[in-house]
N, C-alpha and C positions, 0 to 999 in steps of 0.2 A: 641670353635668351634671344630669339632668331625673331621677326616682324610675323612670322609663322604662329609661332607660340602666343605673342602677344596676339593675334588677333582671334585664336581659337576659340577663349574665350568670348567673345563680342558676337561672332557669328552664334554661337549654341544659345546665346540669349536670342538674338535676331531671330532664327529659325521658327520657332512659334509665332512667330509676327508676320513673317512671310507668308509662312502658309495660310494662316487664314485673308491675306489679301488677296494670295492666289485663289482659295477657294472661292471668296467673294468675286471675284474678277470674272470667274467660271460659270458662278450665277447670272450674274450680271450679262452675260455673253446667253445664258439661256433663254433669260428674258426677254433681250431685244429679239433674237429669234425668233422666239414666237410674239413677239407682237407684230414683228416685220411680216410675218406668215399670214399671220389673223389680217393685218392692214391688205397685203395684195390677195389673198382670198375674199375679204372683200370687196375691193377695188372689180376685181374681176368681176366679179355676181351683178356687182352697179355698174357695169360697162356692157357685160351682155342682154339684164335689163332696158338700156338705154337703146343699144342695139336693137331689140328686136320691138320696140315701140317706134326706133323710125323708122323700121322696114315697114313694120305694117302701115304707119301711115305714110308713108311713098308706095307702098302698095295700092292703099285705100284710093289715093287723093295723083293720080302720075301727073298730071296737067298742071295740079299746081304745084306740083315739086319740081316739076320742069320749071314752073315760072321763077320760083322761090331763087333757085337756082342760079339760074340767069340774071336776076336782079342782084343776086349777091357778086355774084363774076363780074358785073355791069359796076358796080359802087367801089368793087374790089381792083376794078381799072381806075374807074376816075381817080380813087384815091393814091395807088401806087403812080396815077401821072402827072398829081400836081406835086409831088417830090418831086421830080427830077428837074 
């Protein structure tokens, strides 16, 4: 009897057991898909939301977005130059 023979049996048990982890596996692969989809479809909506609430208020308000601005470039030196 050849390593062939002996193991024939062993796989035709195996086989059913496989397959259903492939199946599951295939689920499991659908799932995150769409949750990955659902997550950046929202992500998106809450970024363009975000988006066009601080255009309009840099729209509304230029002088003090300009200030804002500048104070942050201003804090965003001081603090990049006490590192070095």
């Amino acid at each position: 009897m050849s390593a062939a023979d002996m193991v024939a049996p062993l796989r035709e048990d195996l086989q059913p057991g496989i397959e259903g982890l492939e199946q599951s596996g295939r689920r499991l692969a659908r799932h995150g898909k769409a949750l990955a989809r659902d997550a950046y479809e929202q992500t998106t909506e809450t970024l363009q939301q975000a988006h066009e609430r601080a255009s309009h208020w840099v729209g509304a308000r230029p002088w003090q977005s300009t200030a804002v601005a500048a104070a942050t470039g201003a804090a965003l030196a001081l603090l990049l130059g006490r590192r070095h």
